[in-house]
N, C-alpha and C positions, 0 to 999 in steps of 0.2 A: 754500503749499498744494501747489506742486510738486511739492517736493522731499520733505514728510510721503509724496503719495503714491507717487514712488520708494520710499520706505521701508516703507510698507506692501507694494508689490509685492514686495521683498525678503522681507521675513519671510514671505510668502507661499510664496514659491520654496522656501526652507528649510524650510520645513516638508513639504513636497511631495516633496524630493530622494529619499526612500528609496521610495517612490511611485510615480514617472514611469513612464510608459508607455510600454514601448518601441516606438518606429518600425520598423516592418513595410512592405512593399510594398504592403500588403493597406489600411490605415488610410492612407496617402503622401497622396493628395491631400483628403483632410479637412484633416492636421495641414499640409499646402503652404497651405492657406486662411488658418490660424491665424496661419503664419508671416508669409504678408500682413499679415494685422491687425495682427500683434505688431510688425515692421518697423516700420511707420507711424508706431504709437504711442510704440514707444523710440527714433526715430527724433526727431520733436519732442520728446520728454522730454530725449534725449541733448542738442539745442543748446540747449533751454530754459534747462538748466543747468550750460553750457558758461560760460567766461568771455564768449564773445562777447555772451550776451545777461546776462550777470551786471554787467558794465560799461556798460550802458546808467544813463542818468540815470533816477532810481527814477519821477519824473513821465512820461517819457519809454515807460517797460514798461508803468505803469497807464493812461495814456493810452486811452482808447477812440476815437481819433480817427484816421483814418492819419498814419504817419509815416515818415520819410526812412530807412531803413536806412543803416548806419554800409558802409565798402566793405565789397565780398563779402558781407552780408549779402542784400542781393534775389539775388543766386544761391542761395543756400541755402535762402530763401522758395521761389522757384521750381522748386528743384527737390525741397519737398516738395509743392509744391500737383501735381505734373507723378507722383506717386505715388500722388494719390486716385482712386479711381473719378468717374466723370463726377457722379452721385448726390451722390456727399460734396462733391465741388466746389461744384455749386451750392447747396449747404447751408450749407458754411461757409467759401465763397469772393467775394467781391463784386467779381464781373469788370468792376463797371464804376468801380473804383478801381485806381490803377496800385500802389500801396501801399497794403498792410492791416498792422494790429496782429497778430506772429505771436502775442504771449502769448492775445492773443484767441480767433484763431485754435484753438489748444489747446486751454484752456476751453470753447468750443464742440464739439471732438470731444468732449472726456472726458464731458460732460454728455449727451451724444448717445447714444454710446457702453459709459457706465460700465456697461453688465449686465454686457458683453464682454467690457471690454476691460482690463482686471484680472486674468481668469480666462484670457486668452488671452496675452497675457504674461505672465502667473506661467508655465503653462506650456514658454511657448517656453524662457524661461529655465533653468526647470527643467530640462529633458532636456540642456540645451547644458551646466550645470554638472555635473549628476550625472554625465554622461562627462567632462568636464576635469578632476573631482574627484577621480573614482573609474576610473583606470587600467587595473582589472580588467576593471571595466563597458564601456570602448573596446572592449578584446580580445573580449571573450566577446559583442559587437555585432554579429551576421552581415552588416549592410547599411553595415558600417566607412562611420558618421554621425559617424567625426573628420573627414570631408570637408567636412564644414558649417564648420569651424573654422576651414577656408581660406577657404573663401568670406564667411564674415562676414568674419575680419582684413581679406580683400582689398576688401571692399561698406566698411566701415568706414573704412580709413585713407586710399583712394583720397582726393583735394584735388577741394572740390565745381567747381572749376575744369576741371579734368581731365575723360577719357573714362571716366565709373563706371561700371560693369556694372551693368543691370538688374535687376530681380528675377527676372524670368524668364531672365536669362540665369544666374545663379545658381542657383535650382534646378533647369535643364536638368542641369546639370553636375553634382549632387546625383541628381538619379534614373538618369542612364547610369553614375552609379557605383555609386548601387543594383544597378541592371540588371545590369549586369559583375559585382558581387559575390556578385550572388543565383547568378548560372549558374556562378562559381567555388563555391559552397557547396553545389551539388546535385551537382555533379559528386564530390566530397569525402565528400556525407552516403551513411554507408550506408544509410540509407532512402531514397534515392534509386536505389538499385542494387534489379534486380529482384529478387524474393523466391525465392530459390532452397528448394529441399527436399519433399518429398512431398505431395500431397496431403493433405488431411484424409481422414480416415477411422473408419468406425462400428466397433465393435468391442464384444467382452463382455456381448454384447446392449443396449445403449445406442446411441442416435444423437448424431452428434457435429453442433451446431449448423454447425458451417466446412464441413461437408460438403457438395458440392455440389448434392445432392437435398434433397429436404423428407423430413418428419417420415414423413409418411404413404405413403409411396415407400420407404421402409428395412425392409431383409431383416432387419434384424437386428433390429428392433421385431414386424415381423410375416415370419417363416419361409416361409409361404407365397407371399410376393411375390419370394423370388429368384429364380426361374427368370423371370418376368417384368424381372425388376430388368435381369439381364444382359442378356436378350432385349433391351429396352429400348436400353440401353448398345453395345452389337454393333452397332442400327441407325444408332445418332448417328455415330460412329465413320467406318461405311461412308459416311454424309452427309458425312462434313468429308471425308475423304481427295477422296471425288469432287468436289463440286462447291467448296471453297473456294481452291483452286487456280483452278482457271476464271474464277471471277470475281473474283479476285485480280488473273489476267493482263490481262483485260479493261481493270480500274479504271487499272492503271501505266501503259494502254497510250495509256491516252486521258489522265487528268490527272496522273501523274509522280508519284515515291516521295516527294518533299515537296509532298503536298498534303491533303488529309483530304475526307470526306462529309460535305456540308452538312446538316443537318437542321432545319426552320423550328420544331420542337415539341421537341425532346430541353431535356430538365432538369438531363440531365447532359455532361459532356466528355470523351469519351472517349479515352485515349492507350496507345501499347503499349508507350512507357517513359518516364524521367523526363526526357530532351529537354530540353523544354520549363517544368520545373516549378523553382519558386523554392524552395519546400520542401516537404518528405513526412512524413506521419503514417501509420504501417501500421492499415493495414482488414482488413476481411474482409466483404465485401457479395455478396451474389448479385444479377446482375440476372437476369432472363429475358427472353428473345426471343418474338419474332413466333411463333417455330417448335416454340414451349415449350423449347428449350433454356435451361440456366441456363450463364452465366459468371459468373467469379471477379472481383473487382475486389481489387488488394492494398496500395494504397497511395492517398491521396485527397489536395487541397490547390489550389494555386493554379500555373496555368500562364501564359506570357507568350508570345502571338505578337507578332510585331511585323507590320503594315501593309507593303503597294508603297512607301510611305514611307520608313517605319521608326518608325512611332508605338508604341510598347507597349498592346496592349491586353491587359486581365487576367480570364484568365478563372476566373473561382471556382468551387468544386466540381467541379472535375477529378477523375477518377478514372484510376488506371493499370491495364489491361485487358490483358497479355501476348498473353492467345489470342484477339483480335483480329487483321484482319488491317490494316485501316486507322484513323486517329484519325477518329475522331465529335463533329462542334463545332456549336453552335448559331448560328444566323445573328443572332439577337438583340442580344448584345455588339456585332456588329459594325457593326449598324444606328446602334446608340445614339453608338457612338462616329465618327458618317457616313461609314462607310466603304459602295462601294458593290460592286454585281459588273456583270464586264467579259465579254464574254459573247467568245471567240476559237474559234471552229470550234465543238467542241463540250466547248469548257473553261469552266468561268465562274472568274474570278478574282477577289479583293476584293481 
C-alpha cells in the first residue's frame, strides 16, 4: 500500500511538471507550509521504504502491537515523531509507550491527512524536479530555488546520529537567499530604474488618460479652460518650490533620510524609488492629495523592509512615487507581524 501510494504521488508530480507554479517572495510562506507538510510525509515514506524497515520480519511490520526497533532504528522514530506539531503528536503518537509501530504510525497520518497530503507533496516535488529537469527553468528562476537543492542533499544525507539541520534552519537559509537574490534582480531589472522621459501630455484636442489632470480640467477638451488650466498650474508650482523644502528639512532633521511617515490608514506604500522593491511592473496611477494635487505613481509591486532585527517584512502594493519627498508606509504590516514603536525624543522607531 506504501509503495502504490509513492507511485501514485509520482505520476502525479509528472503530470504537473509543465504546470508548477513558480516561487515568488510574494507566495514564500504558503509554499514554506507545504514544504512542512511535504518534509514529514516523504520523510516516513522515504524510511518506510528504505531497507531498514523493508528487513524487518513481515509479522514483526504488521504487528499492531509495540515493538523493539532493530539498532538506530528508535533514533529515526524519534527523530520523526520530534518533527510533528504538538496536535499531530498527540494524535498519533502514544506517549505513554516507549516504542510504537512506525508503519502504524504512517497509516495513521495518511488516513488523517489524505485530502492534503498527496496534493502537497506532488507539489513540493513538482517544482524541485521541474528545475533539476529543466536547466533553462533554474536560470530564467529570479529567486535561484537551486538553493533548495542544497539544502535537501544536505537535510537528506546528514546520519540520523549526527547534528541534522532543522527545518527552520533550512529555510532560513532559503529565504536570505531569496532576499539577496531578489535585491540582486531589482538592482539589474530595468523596471526597477526610474522611469525617465517626459511627461504625458494632451494634445490634437484629445486628453491623454496618463495625463496628470482629469478629463474635465483639459484645455484641449474644453478651450476655455486654459487660461485657468495654467493659472492653476503657476499656483502649484509656486506651492512646491516654497514650502516642500521646508518641510522636508524639518522631517531629516528630526527622523533621518532612512526613515519614512507612518500612516495608521494609507492603502497604499509609498517609495521614491526601487530601494526596496523585489520586483517592478510599470503603472501609471494618479493619486490625489489632501491639497487636490494629483501625483504620478510609475511603477507598483512588492517592497521588503527588514525590522531592528532583521526580520523581512513584505509589503504589498507598493507603489514608486519619484515626486515624493519621503516614503509613505502603513503601520499595519508591522503590527501584524509584532513589531512595535519605540518612542526616542521625538523619533518613534519599529
Amino acid at each position: 500500500m506504501i509503495r502504490n501510494w509513492a507511485h501514485q504521488t509520482l505520476s502525479q508530480m509528472l503530470e504537473k511538471i509543465s504546470n508548477a507554479e513558480p516561487l515568488t517572495i510574494t507566495n514564500y510562506l504558503k509554499w514554506k507550509n507545504s514544504i512542512y507538510f511535504a518534509f514529514k510525509m516523504q520523510s516516513l515514506d522515504f524510511f518506510l521504504n528504505s531497507n531498514w524497515i523493508s528487513n524487518f520480519p513481515r509479522d514483526a511490520v504488521e504487528e499492531e502491537e509495540a515493538y523493539i526497533f532493530r539498532e538506530g532504528g528508535e533514533n529515526i522514530f524519534y527523530w520523526l515523531i520530534s518533527h510533528l506539531d504538538e496536535e499531530n503528536v498527540n494524535k498519533f503518537y502514544n506517549q505513554n509507550s516507549i516504542y510504537f509501530n512506525l508503519a502504524t504510525l504512517w497509516e495513521r497520518m495518511k488516513q488523517h491527512c489524505a485530502a492534503n497530503s498527496l496534493e502537497n507533496c506532488s507539489n513540493i516535488i513538482t517544482k524541485i524536479f521541474n528545475l533539476r529537469m529543466n536547466e533553462q527553468s533554474v536560470l530564467a528562476t529570479p529567486n535561484k530555488l537551486q538553493y533548495l537543492f542544497v539544502a535537501i542533499n544536505v537535510y537528506q544525507s546528514t546520519k540520523m546520529t549526527g547534528n541534522m539541520p532543522t527545518l527552520e534552519e533550512v529555510f532560513s537559509q532559503i529565504e536570505l537567499a531569496m532576499v539577496q537574490q531578489g535585491e540582486s534582480v531589482v538592482k539589474e531589472d530595468p523596471l526597477a530604474l526610474r522611469v525617465q522621459g517626459r511627461k504625458a501630455r494632451c494634445f490634437g484636442g484629445k486628453h491623454n488618460p496618463m495625463a496628470p489632470h482629469q478629463e474635465l480640467e483639459c484645455f484641449q477638451l474644453y478651450p476655455e479652460k486654459k487660461e485657468a488650466f495654467f493659472r492653476i498650474l503657476k499656483k502649484r508650482k509656486e506651492e512646491e518650490t516654497s514650502s516642500e523644502p521646508h518641510a522636508y528639512a524639518i522631517y531629516s532633521a528630526s527622523i533621518g533620510d532612512n526613515s519614512a511617515i507612518i500612516d495608521s490608514g494609507a492603502s497604499f506604500f509609498l517609495f521614491r524609488n526601487a530601494e526596496k522593491f523585489i520586483s517592478l511592473r510599470k503603472t501609471h496611477i494618479q493619486l490625489q492629495l489632501a491639497n487636490r494635487k494629483t501625483i504620478m505613481a510609475e511603477a507598483l509591486d512588492t517592497a521588503v523592509v527588514l525590522s531592528e532585527s532583521g526580520f523581512p517584512i513584505y509589503l504589498k502594493n507598493s507603489l514608486i512615487v519619484p515626486s515624493i519627498t519621503s516614503p509613505l508606509i502603513s503601520l499595519s504590516p508591522f503590527l501584524k507581524n509584532n513589531c512595535c514603536l519605540k518612542g526616542e525624543g521625538n523619533v518613534a522607531k519599529l
